[in-house]
C-alpha positions in Angstrom: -7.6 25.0 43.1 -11.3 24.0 43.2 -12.4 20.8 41.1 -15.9 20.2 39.1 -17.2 17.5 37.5 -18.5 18.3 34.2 -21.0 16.9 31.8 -21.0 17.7 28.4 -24.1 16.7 25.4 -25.6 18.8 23.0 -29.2 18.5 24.2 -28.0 17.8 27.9 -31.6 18.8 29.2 -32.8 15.8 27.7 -30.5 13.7 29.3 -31.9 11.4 32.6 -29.4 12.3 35.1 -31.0 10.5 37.6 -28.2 8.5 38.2 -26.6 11.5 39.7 -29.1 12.0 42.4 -28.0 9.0 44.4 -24.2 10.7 44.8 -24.8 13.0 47.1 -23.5 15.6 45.0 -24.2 19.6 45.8 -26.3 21.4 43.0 -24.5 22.0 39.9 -25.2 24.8 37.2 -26.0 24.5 33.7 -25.1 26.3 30.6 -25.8 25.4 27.5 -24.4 22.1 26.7 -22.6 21.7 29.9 -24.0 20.5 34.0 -20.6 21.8 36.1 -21.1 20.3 39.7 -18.0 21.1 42.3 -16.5 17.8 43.8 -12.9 17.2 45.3 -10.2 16.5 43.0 -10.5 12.7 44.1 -13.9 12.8 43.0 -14.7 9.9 40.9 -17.8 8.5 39.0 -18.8 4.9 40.1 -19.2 2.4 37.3 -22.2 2.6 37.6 -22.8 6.3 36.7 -20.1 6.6 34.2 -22.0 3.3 32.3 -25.7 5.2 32.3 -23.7 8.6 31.4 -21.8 7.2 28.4 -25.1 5.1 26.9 -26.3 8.0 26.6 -23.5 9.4 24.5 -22.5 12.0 27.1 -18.7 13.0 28.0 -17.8 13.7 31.3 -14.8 14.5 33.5 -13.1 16.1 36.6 -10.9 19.1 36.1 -9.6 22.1 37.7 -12.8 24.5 37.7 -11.3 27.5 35.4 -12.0 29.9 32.9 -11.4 29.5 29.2 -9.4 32.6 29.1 -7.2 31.4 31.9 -5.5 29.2 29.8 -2.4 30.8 27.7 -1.7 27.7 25.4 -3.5 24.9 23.2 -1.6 22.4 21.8 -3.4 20.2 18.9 -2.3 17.6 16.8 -3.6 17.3 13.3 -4.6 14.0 11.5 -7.9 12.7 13.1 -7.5 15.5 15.4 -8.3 19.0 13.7 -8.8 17.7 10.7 -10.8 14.4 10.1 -8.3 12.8 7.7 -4.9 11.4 8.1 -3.7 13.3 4.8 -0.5 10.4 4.0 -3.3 7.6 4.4 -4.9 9.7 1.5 -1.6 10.9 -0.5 -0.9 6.9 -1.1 -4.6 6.9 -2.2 -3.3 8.9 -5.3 -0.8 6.0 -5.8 -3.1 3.2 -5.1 -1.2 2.5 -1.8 -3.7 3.6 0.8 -4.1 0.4 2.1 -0.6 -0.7 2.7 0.1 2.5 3.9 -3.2 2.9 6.3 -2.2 -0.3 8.2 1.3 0.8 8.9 -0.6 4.4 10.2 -3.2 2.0 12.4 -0.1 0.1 14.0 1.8 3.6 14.8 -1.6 5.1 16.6 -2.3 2.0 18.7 1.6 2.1 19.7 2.6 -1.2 18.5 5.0 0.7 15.9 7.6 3.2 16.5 6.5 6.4 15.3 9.6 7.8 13.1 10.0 4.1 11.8 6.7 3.8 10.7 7.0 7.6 9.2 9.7 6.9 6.8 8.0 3.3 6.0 5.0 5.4 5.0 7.0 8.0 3.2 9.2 5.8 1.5 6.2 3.8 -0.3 5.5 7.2 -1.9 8.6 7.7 -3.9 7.9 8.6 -7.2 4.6 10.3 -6.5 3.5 13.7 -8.3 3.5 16.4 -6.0 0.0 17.7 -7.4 -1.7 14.6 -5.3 -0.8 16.7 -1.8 -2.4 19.9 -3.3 -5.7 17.3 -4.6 -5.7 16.1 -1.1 -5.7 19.8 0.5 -8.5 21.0 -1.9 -11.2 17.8 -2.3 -10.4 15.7 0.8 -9.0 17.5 3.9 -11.9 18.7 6.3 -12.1 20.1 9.6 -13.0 18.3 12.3 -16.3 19.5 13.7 -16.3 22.3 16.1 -12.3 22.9 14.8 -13.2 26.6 13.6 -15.4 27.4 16.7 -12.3 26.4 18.9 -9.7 28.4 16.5 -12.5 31.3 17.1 -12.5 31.0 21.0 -8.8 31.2 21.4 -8.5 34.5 19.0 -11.3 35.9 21.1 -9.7 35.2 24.2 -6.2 35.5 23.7 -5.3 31.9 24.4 -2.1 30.9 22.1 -2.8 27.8 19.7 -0.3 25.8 18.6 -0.7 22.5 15.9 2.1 20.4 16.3 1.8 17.2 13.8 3.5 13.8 12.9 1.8 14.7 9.2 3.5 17.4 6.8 4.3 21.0 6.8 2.7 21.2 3.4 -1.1 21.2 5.1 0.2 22.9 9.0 1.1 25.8 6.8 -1.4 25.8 5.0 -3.7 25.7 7.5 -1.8 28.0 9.6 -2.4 30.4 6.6 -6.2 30.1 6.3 -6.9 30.4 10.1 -4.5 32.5 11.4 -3.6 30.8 14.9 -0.3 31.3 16.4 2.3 28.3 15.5 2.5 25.3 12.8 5.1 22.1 13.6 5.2 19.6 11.1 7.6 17.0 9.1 9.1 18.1 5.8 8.6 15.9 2.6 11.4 15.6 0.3 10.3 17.1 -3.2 12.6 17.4 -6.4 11.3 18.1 -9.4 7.9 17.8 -9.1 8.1 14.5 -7.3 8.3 13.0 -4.0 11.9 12.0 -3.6 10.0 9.4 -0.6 12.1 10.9 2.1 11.7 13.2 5.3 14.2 16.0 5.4 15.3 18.0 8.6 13.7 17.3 12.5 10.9 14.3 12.7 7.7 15.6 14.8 7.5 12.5 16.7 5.8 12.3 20.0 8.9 13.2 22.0 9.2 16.3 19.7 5.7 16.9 20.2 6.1 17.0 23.9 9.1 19.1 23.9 7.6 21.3 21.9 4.9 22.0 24.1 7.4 22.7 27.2 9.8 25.4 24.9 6.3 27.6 24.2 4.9 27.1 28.1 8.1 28.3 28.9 8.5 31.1 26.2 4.8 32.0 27.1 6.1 32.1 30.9 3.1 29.7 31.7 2.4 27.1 34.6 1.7 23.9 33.8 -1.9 24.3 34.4 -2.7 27.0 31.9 -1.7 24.5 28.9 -4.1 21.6 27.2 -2.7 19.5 24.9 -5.6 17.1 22.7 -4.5 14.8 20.3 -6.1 10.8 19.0 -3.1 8.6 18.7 -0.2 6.7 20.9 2.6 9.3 19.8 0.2 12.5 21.3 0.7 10.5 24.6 4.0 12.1 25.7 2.8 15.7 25.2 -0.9 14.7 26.8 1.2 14.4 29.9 3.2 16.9 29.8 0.2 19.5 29.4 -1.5 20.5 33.0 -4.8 19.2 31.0 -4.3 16.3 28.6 -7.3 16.0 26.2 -7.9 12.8 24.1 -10.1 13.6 21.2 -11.9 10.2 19.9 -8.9 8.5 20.6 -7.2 4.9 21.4 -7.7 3.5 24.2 -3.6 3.8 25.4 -4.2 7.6 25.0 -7.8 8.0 26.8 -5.9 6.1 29.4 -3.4 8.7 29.8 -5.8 12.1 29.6 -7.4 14.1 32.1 -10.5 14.1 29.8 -11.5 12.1 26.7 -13.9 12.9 24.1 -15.7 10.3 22.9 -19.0 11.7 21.7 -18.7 15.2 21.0 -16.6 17.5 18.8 -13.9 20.0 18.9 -16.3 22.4 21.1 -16.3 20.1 23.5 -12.6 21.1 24.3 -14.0 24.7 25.2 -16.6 23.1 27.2 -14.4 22.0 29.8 -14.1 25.4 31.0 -15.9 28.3 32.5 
């Protein structure tokens, strides 16, 4: 399979490129936001280049050269990934907890905390909490990520399955699943009896090993090759399934996961993911 080295910035044209001119590169092509220039697949950017490319806010990266609509499954996460928000950082807002509970989040993303332990830590300091403060979330806090709803709109138009798969709660996958229509929701459950949350996760924890394995059940129920599946996600516990995907995408992530992916986003948005392809 032929490789490319692609540049991505929303006013690429008035980017200096200049630094490109001393790699002995053949003649790319441009559209839109995007410079797509074939290389080998051991292609890399000197130091050099990739230092003037990312001063000037611009995200780069060597892939497979394919089309969008070669691809037959997108795996997201949700927190700080489709959504700009991690929604339990904001629940414990409701109880005056966001702090306590933001640092134990911080700890799981860099991967200095194991992810279910530091779920039920979280989930535990909300014991007690109305259930009205996840709907209050849902309605005045939750936003997409920019670019999110022009990504959703790319799949439906060319028939590439999307799949959200989150270390969050069912309460917002479905709910987004609802609004936008894409294909599959995976999410942890939160305990809720009478009206309040019992502080508890009930059934399978979406952890990043269940993320992962998630993603190989649906390439396989799809009847997909590895390289026709992306998987993007932010945080340590998206690492396993970034693998695992023939294109791992980190989306203004830590640096353990942009380690680990094929691409990173740094500087753009949720379009940018489209913008790796033809």
């Amino acid at each position: 399979m032929p490789y490319t080295l692609i540049l991505q910035h929303p006013a690429l044209a008035q980017c200096d490129l200049s630094v490109l001119n001393t790699l002995d590169l053949p003649e790319g092509k441009t559209h839109r936001h995007t410079l797509r220039i074939p290389v080998s697949e051991t292609f890399a950017l000197p130091d050099s280049a990739a230092e003037s490319l990312s001063s000037q806010s611009i995200d780069f990266a060597v892939l497979p050269d394919m089309a969008f609509s070669d691809l037959g499954l997108i795996v997201s996460d949700m927190d700080s990934t489709l959504i700009t928000i991690e929604c339990i950082d904001e629940i414990a807002a409701g109880a005056g907890l966001k702090a306590q509970v933001a640092e134990i989040t911080e700890q799981a993303m860099r991967g200095e905390l194991d992810f279910e332990q530091s779920l039920r830590r979280r989930t535990a300091l909300l014991k007690g909490l109305d259930e009205h403060f996840l709907q209050d979330v849902y309605d005045n806090v939750l936003q997409l990520s920019p670019g999110a709803e022009a990504l959703l709109e790319e799949c439906r138009q060319n028939n590439v399955t999307f799949m959200l798969v989150s270390g969050g709660f069912t309460f917002f996958t479905e709910k987004l699943q609802k609004r936008f229509g894409f294909d599959y929701q995976y999410a942890n459950v939160l305990g809720i009896e009478n009206g309040k949350l019992t502080g508890q996760v009930s059934g399978r924890v979406i952890d990043a090993k269940a993320k992962a394995d998630l993603l190989v059940e649906h390439r396989q129920k799809l009847g997909l090759a590895k390289h026709q599946v992306v998987a993007v996600g932010d945080g340590a516990n998206d690492i396993p399934m970034i693998t695992e995907a023939g294109i791992g995408i980190a989306y203004h992530a830590k640096p353990k996961t942009q380690a680990q992916a094929d691409a990173c986003i740094r500087f753009g948005n949720l379009q940018a993911v489209r913008g790796w392809f033809r």
